[in-house]
N, C-alpha and C positions, 0 to 999 in steps of 0.2 A: 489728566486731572483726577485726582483720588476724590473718596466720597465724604473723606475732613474738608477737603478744599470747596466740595459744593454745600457744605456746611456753611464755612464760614464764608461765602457769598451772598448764602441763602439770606442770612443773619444779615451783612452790611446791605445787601438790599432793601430789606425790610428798614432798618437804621435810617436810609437815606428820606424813606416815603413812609413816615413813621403816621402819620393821618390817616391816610391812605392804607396803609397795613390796618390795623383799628378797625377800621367801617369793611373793610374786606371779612376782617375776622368777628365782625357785629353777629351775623349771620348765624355764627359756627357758636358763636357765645349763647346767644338769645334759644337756639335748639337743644345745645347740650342742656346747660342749665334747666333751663326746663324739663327733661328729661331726670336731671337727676335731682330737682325737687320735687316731684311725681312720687318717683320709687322711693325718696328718702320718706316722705310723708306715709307713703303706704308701707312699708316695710316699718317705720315707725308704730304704725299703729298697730301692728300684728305683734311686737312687740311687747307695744302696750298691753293688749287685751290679754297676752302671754301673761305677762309679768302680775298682771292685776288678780288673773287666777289663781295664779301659786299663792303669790301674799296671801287671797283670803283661803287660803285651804282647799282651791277644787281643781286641783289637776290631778288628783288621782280619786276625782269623789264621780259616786254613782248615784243616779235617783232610782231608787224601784218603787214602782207604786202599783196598785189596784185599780184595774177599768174593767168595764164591763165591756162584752162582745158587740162592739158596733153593728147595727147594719150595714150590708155590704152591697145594695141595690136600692135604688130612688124610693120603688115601691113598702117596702117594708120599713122604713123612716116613717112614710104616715101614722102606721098603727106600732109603733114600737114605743116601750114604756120605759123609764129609767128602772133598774130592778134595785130591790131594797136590799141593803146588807143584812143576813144573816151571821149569827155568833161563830157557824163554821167558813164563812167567805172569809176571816180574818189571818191574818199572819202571827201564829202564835210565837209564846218562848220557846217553845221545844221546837216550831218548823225553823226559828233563828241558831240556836244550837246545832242542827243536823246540817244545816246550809255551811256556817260555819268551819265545821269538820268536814265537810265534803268538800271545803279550798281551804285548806289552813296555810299552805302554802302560799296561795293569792289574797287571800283577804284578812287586811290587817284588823278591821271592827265593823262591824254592823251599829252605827246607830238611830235608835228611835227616839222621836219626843213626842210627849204631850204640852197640854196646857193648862194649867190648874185654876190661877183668878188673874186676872188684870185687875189695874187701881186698886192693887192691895199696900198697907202701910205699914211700917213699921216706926213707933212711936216712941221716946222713953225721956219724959222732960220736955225740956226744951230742942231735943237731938230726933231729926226723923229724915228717913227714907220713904220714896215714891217705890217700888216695883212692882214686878210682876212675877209671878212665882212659874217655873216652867218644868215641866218633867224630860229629864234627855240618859242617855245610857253613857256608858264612858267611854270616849272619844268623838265626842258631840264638840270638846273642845278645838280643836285637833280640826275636825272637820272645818268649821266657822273662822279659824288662822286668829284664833285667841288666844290669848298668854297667860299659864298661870302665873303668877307672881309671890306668892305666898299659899304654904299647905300643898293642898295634893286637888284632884283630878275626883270627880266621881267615881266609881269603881266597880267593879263588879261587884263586890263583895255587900256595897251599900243597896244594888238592885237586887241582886239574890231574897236579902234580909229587910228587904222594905223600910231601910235606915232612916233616919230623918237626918242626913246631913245635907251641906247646903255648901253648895259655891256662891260666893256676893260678889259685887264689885269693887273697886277701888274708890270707887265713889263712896259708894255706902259708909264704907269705914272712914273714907275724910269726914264725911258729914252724919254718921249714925251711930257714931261712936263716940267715944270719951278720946283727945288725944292725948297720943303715946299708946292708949289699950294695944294689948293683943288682943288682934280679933279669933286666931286659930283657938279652937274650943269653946268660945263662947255661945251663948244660947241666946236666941234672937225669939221673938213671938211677931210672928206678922197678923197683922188681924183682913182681912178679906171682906169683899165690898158684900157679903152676907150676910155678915157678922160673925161669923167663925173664926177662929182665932188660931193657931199653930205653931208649934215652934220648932226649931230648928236646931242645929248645931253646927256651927261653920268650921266647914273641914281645908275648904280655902279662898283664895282668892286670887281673881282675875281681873286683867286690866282691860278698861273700859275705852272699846277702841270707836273712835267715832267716825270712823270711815264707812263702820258695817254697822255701828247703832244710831250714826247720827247726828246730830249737832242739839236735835230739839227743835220745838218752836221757836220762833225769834220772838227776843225780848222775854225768854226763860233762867233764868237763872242757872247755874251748873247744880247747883244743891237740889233746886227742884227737876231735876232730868229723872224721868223712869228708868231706872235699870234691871236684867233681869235678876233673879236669885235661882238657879239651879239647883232642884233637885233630884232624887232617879225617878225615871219613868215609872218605877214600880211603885214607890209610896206616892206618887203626884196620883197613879191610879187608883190606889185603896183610898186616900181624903177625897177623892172625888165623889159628888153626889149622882153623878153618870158612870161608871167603871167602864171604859170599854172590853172586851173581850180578847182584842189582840189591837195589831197595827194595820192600817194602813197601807203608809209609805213609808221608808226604808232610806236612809245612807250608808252607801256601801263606802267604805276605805281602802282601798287597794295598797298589798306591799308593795316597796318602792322598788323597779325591775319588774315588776308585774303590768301588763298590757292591758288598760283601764276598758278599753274597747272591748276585748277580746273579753273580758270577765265580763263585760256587762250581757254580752250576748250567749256566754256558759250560765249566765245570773237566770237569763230571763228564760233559757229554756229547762233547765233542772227545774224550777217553781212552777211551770208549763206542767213538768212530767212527774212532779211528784206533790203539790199540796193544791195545786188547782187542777191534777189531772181529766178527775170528773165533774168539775165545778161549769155548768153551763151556760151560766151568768156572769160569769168573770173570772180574768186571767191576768198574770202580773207583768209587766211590762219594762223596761230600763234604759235610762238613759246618761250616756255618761258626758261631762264636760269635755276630754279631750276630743271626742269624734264633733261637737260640735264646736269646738275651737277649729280642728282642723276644715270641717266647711266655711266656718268664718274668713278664715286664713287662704280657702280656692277663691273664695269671691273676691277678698282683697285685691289676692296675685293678681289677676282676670280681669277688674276694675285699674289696677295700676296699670298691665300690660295696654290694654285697651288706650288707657289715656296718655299712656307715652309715646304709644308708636304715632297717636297722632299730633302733637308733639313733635315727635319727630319730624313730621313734613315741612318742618322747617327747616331743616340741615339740607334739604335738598334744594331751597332759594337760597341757603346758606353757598353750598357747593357750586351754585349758576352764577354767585359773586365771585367766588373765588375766580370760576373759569373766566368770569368775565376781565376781572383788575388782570390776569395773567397775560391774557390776550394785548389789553393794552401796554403793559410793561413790555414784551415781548413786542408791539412796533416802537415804542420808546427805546427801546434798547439794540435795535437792529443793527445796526453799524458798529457794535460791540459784539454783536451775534458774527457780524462778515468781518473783524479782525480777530477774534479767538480762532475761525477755522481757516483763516489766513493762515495763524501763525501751526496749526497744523490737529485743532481740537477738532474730534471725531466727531458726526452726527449722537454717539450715543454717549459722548460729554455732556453736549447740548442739552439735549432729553435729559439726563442726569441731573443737571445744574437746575432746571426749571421744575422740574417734579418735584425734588428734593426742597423747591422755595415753597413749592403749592403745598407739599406734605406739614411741611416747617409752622404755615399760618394756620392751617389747620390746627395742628398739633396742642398751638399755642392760644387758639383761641379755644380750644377743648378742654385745657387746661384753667382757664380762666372761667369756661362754663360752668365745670365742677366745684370748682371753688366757688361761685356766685351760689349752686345749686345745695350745696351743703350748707351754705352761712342760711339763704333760704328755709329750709329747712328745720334748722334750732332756732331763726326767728319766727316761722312759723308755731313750731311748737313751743316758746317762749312766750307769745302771745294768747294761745290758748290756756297755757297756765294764768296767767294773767287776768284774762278777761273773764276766766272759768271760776279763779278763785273769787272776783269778784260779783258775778249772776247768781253763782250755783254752787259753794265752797263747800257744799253737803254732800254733794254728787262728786265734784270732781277729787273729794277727799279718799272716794274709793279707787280712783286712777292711780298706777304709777306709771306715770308718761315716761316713755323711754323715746328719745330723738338717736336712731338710727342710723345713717347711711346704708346703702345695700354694698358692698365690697363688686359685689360681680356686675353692678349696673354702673359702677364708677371703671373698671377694666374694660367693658365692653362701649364706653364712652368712650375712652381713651382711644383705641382698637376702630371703632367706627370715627372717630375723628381724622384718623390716619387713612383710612380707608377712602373719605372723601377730599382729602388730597388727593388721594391718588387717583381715581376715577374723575373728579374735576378737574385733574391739575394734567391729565395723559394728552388731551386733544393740543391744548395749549404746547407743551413740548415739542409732539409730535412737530407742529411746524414751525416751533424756533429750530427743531434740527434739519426740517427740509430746508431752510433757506438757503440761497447761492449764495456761496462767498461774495462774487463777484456783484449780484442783485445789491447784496446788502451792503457792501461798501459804497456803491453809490446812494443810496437812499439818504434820503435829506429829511 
């Protein structure tokens, strides 16, 4: 007997004890599946969190900032004093220049922002805008995964020259303008919760993404939303009534092929060795998105692995059913067992014919697992979108949920399904092929 023919035994077997097969294969369903909406859901969400960064601009984005020298012992925490910034503790344009040209090859922008007024208006008739006026350098855009739509991008050429150009929103111009206006070139006067007044010239515009600005308060109008108005960091600092001296914190851009990681940690020791070398009070520091996606991403694994394998410990009451219905099939079937080696089937037919069923229900209920385990899974994350947009449509507007399956946990289901056939299914064999012919033809 060839290994098509304990195929197709395998099968009419099962056919005959069609209930029976089912509750056998419950076992092998109920483990798998839950196994692979485990890894679907976590692989899912590493996904997500994946996809969510790029959309908003930070998989190749760096924080540098400015801290001062911790205490590094219990004791010297009691008398240690925050220390006050000085005009030379700051990051000037010329230390962003040198930094610059020292990776031009890695680093696509440096940007900085200030802040210049919140609750500032812009008025003309009956037509107005709510914003806020902000200072950013060019590629501020870029960073934040905003679109321009119209015009151009701040510039360098506007921060060099302390331009008063202005990026607005899409909003603005639906509601702060004349329609039809072109808004590129026009001149805008925002008046400021001081009473200072400023105007502007819009060099372009950007569309108003509410994923990363927001929806508002509820029960806001869309006309009355604050939006920002960008300008360069440089003229946001000459209208200021405070000028500061330099920066802060720092957005780094990394070229694309360039190792977000690896620049952050050439970032943070060049600034170590050349504009904070003698600074005793403070040191500049960096942190980048991808290295903390990728811990995001070990914990995931490590929480999924964890919950699967236990999980798993069902496939093994799984495998104790199988051996067990086998056992019984195997005395149900005895007097079939003592005329097949009657008529001349070898001990390692036998064994063949029986493993080959145990493998077969296995197989089949792994197959079934996977499929419950992945429908599982897009209704899981179907619900979430669901329940999400309707709690929290603010929050979950910055997600882009990606529903997953893991490829290599759906193979290695498949692969261990098989596997507990055959580990469950060998004891059983073994002694349908010890039986006597002669035993087993008499058996009633």
């Amino acid at each position: 007997m060839n290994f098509l023919e304990s195929i197709r035994l395998a099968f009419s077997s099962i056919s005959v004890n069609k209930m029976r097969s089912f509750l056998t294969m419950l076992g092998i369903i109920i483990g798998i599946s839950s196994v692979i909406t485990i890894t679907t859901i976590g692989n899912s969400l590493k996904q997500t969190i994946s996809s969510t960064m790029n959309d908003l601009g930070g998989a190749n984005l760096i924080y540098g900032y400015i801290e001062p020298y911790y205490p590094e012992d219990d004791e010297s925490w009691d008398t240690w004093v925050y220390p006050e910034m000085d005009d030379e503790d700051y990051i000037t344009d010329s230390d962003i220049a040198d930094y610059k040209a020292t990776f031009a090859g890695e680093v696509k922008a440096v940007v900085v922002q200030t802040y210049l007024a919140g609750g500032a208006l812009y008025k003309k008739g009956s037509l107005y805008a709510n914003v806020n006026v902000e200072g950013v350098s060019e590629g501020y855009i870029d960073s934040m995964g905003l679109e321009i739509i119209r015009g151009r991008d701040i510039n360098e050429r506007d921060y060099n020259e302390k331009r008063h150009s202005a990026l607005v929103s899409d909003l603005f111009v639906k509601y702060a303008l004349e329609e039809g206006e072109d808004p590129i070139g026009k001149e805008i006067t925002v008046s400021l919760p001081d009473g200072a007044a400023y105007s502007f010239v819009i060099a372009g515009v950007y569309k108003y993404d509410k994923r990363i600005f927001g929806k508002g308060e509820s029960g806001k109008s869309e006309k009355d939303l604050t939006t920002p108005i960008y300008i360069a960091a440089s003229t946001s600092n000459k209208l200021s009534d405070n000028p500061m001296p330099g920066y802060e914190n720092l957005q780094i851009i990394s070229e694309k092929g360039a190792d977000p990681t690896a620049l952050s940690q050439k970032t943070s020791e060049y600034f170590s060795n050349t504009v904070f070398a003698e600074n005793e009070d403070f040191r500049f520091s960096c942190q980048d998105l991808a290295s903390e996606l990728s811990m995001i991403n070990n914990v995931v694994d490590i929480l999924t692995v964890a919950i699967a394998v236990i999980a798993a410990i069902s496939l093994v009451v799984g495998g104790i059913g199988v051996m067990n219905i086998m056992l019984v099939s195997i005395m149900e079937r005895t007097k079939e067992i003592g005329i097949r080696k009657a008529l001349g089937a070898k001990n390692s037919n036998i064994k063949a014919q029986f493993l080959t069923e145990s493998v077969i229900i296995c197989l089949i209920g792994g197959i079934i697992g996977i499929t419950l385990g992945i429908a599982n899974g897009f209704l899981i994350g179907f619900l979430v979108k669901t329940i999400g947009a309707s709690m929290a449509a603010e929050y979950m507007s910055l997600l882009s949920i990606t529903v997953r399956p893991s490829i290599s946990a759906i193979i290695i289901a498949v692969g261990f399904s098989m596997l507990t056939g055959v580990i469950f299914g060998s004891y059983p064999a073994s002694r349908a092929a010890k039986l006597s012919p002669i035993d087993a033809l008499r058996y009633e």
